[in-house]
C-alpha positions as CSV (number, residue, x, y, z in Angstrom):
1,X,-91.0,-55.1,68.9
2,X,-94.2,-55.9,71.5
3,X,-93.5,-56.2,74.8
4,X,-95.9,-58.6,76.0
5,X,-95.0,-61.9,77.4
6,X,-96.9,-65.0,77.6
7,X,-98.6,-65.3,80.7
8,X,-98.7,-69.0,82.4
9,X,-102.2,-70.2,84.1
10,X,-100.9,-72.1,87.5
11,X,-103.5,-74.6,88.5
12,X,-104.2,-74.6,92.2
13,X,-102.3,-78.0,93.2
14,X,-105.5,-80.2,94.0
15,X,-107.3,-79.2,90.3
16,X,-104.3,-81.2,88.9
17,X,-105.7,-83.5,86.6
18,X,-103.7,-87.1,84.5
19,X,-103.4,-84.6,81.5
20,X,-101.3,-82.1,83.3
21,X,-97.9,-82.3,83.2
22,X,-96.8,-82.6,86.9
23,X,-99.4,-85.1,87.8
24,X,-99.0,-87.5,84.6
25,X,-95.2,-87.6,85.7
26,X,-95.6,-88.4,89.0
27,X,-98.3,-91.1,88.8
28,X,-96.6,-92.6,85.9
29,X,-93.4,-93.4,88.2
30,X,-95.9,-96.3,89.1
31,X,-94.4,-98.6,86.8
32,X,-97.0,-101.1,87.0
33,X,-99.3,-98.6,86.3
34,X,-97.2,-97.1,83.4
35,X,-96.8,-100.3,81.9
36,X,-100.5,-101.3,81.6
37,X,-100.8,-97.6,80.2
38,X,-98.4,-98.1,77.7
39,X,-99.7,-101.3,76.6
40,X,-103.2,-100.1,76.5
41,X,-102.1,-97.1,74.3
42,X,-100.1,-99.6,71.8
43,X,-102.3,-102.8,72.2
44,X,-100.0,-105.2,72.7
45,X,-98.3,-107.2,75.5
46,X,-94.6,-105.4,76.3
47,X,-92.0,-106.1,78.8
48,X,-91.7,-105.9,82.2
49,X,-90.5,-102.1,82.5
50,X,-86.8,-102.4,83.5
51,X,-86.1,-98.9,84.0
52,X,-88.5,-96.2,85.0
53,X,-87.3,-92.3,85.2
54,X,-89.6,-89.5,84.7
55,X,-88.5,-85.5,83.6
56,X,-85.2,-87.3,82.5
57,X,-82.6,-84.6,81.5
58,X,-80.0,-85.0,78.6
59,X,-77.9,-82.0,78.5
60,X,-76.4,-82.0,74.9
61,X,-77.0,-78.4,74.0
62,X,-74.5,-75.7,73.7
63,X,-75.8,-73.4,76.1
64,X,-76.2,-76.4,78.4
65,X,-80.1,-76.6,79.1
66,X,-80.8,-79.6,80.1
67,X,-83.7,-81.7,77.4
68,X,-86.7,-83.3,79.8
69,X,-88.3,-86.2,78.5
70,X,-91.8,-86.6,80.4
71,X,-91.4,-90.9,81.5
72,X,-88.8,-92.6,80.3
73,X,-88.8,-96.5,80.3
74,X,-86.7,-99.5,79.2
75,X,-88.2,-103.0,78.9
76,X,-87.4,-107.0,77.9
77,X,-88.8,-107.7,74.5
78,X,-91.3,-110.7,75.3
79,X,-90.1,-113.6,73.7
80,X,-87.1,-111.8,71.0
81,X,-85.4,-113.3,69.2
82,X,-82.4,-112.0,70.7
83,X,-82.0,-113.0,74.8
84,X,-83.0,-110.1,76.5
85,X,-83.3,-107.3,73.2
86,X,-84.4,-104.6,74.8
87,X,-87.2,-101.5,73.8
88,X,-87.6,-98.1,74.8
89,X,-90.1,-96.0,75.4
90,X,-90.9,-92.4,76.1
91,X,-94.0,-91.3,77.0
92,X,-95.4,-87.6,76.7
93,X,-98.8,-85.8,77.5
94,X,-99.6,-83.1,75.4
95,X,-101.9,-80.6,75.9
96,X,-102.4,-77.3,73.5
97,X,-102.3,-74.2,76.9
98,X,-103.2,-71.6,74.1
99,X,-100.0,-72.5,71.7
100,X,-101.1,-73.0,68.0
101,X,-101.0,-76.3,66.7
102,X,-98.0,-75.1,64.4
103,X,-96.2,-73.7,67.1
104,X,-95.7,-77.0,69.2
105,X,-93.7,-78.4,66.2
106,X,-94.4,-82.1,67.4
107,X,-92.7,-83.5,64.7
108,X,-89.8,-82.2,65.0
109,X,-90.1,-82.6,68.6
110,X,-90.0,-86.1,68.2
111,X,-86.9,-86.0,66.1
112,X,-85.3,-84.2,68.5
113,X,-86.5,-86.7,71.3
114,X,-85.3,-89.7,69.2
115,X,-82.5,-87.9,68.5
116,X,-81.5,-87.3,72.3
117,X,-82.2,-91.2,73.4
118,X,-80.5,-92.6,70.7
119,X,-77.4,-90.0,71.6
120,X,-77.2,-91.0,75.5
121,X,-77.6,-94.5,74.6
122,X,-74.2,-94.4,71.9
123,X,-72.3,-92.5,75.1
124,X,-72.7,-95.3,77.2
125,X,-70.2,-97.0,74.6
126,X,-72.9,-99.6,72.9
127,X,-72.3,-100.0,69.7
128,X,-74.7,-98.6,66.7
129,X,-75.9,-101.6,66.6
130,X,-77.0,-102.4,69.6
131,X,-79.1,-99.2,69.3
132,X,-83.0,-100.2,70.6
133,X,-86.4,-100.4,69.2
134,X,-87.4,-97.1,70.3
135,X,-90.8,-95.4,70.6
136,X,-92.1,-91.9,71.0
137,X,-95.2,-91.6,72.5
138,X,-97.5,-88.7,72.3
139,X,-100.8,-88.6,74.4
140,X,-101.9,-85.5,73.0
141,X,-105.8,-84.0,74.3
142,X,-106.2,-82.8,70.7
143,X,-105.7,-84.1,67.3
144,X,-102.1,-83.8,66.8
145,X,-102.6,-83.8,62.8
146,X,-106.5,-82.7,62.0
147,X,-107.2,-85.2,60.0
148,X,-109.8,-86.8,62.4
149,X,-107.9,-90.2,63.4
150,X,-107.7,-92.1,66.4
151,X,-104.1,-92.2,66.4
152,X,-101.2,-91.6,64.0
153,X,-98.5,-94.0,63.8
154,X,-95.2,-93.5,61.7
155,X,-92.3,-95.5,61.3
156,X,-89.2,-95.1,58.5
157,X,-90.9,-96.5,54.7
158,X,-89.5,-96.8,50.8
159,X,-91.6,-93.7,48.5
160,X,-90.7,-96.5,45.6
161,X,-92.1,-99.5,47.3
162,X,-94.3,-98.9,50.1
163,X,-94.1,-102.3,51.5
164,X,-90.4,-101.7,52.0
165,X,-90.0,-101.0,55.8
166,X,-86.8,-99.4,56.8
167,X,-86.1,-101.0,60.0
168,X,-84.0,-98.5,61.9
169,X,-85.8,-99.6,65.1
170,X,-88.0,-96.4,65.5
171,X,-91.9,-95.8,65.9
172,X,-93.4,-92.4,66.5
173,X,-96.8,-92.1,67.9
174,X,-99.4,-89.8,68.3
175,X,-102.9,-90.6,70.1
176,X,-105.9,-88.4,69.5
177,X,-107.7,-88.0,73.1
178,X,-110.2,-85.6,71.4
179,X,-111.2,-88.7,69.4
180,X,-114.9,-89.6,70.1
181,X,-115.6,-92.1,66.7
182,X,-116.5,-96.0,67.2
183,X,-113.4,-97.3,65.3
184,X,-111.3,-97.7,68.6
185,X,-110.6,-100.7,70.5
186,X,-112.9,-100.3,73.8
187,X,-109.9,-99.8,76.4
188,X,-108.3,-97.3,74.3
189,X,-111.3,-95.7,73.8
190,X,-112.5,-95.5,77.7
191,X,-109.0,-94.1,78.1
192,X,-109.1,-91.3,76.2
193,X,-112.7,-90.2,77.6
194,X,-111.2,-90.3,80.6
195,X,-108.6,-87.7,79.6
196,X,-111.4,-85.6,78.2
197,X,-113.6,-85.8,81.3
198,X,-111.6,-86.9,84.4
199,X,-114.8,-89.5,84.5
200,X,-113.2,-93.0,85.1
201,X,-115.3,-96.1,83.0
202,X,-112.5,-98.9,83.2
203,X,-110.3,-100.6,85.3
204,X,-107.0,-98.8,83.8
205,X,-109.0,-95.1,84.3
206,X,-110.2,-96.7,87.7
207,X,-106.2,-96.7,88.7
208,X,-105.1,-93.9,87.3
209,X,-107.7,-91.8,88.8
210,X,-106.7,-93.2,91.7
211,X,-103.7,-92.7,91.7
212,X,-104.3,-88.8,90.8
213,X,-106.8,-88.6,93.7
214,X,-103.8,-89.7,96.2
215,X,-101.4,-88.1,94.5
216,X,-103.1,-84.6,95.6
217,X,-102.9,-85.3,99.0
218,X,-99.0,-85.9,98.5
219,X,-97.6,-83.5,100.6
220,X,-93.7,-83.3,99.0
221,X,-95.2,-83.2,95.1
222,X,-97.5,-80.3,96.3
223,X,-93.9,-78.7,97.5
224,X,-92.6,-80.1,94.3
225,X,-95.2,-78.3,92.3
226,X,-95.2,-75.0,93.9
227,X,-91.3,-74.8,93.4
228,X,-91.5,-75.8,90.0
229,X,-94.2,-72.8,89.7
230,X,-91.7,-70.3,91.5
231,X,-88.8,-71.1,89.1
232,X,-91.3,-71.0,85.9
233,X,-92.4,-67.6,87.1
234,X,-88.9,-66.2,87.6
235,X,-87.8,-67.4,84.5
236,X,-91.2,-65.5,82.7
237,X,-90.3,-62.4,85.0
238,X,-86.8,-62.5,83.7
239,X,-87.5,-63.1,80.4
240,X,-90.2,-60.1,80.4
241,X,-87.3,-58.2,81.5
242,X,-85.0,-59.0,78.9
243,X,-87.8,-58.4,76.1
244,X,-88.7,-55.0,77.7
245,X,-84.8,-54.1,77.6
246,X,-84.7,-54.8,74.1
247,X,-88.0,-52.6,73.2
248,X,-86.3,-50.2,75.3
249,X,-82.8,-50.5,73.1
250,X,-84.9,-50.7,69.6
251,X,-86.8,-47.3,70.5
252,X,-83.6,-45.4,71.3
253,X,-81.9,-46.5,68.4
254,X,-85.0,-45.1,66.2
255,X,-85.1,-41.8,68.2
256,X,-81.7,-41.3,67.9
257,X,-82.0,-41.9,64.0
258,X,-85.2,-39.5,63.9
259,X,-82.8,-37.1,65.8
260,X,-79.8,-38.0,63.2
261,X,-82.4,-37.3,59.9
262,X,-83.5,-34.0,61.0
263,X,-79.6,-32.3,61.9
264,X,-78.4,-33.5,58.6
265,X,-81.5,-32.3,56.6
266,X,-80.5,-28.6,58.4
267,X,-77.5,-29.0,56.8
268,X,-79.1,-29.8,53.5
269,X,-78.6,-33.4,53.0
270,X,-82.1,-34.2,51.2
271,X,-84.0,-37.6,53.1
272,X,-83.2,-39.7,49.8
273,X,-79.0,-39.6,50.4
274,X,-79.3,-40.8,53.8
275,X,-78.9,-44.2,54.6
276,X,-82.0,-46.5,56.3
């Protein structure tokens, strides 16, 4: 068993950048600016954002960690058909820090995350039916899927007849910041380069770099930061000593086999009788 951990690069607080976790959550509680992000992402007009929470928790699992979602948001369907039908959306950033593509599992991710809003919503004793048009949102800074797209977009289709949508009320997204084609609506397209380069060409990338430059003379989220940092390296310290433990437990047990093997060859037990 190797007893390396995975060591965590900390950013000095004012390197923070939109695409890092921390900052993207805390300018995003802008709603106004969230909103105008969100729309630029999907290109098209949406609601008023009703609700706006950011690193919302759902504790559903058994050993009771919480589940964060990055910005969580309700809005107001403009003009539905049903008086005030309302649409959710949650917003992620997504950045690689060294994982393997693989290893982030963002598919399944955003079952799980789907799985979790639809959940809390149910609890609050709507009916199934009232469940919401729901989107997951993935701003990732590399392409999510390698297939050299702008964006991938999925929602619930017939294999028999492709035309055939589903309509269980749920749309997955995935934008591709690493993008650099022409075939990308202008905003979208200035938005992304602005993830890539911190270099702000629009009005939106105007704002949110803004917003960013403010946000790191915030004194409480530089506190926030720093004791999010402390609890993150505790948790790696503990976990390194838990890992350790085990390597420690694994090479006993195979020295005290070794030991084992050699007092019953002595007394002529032959290697093949004894049991791995």
């Amino acid at each position: 068993m190797s007893s390396e951990i995975s060591t965590v690069y900390f950013k000095e607080y004012e390197e923070l950048k939109f695409s890092d976790d921390f900052m993207f959550c805390k300018t995003m509680e802008d709603t106004k600016l969230c909103h105008d992000v969100i729309e630029c992402l999907l290109q098209r007009p949406i609601g008023e954002l009703q609700e706006g929470q950011t690193q919302k928790e759902y504790k559903f699992t058994s050993d009771g960690k919480p589940i964060r979602l990055d910005v969580y948001n309700e809005s107001v369907i403009p003009n539905s058909v049903e008086n005030g039908e309302k649409e959710i959306f949650n917003t992620e950033m997504q950045n690689l820090n060294k994982q393997s593509l693989k290893s982030l599992e963002l598919p399944k991710r955003s079952r799980f995350y789907q799985a979790s809003i639809d959940i809390d919503y149910l609890k609050k004793k709507h009916n199934f039916k009232l469940l919401p048009m729901s989107h997951i949102i993935f701003i990732c800074t590399f392409d999510p899927f390698g297939r050299g797209e702008a964006k991938y977009t999925f929602d619930s289709k017939c294999r028999e007849c492709p035309d055939l949508v589903l309509g269980d009320g749920t749309e997955k997204h995935f934008f591709n910041c690493a993008y650099e084609g022409e075939n990308i609506p202008e905003d979208l397209g200035l938005f992304y380069e602005y993830i890539r380069t911190g270099d702000p060409k629009s009005e939106l990338a105007d704002r949110i770099n803004e917003a960013v430059v403010t946000g790191r003379k915030n004194e409480e989220w530089r506190s926030q930061y720093m004791k999010e940092q402390i609890i993150i390296e505790e948790a790696l310290e503990e976990e390194r000593k838990r890992t350790e433990a085990e390597r420690q437990r694994a090479d006993n047990a195979e020295r005290d086999r070794d030991i084992l093997v050699q007092q019953l060859i002595k007394a002529g037990i032959t290697p093949a009788h004894i049991p791995q």
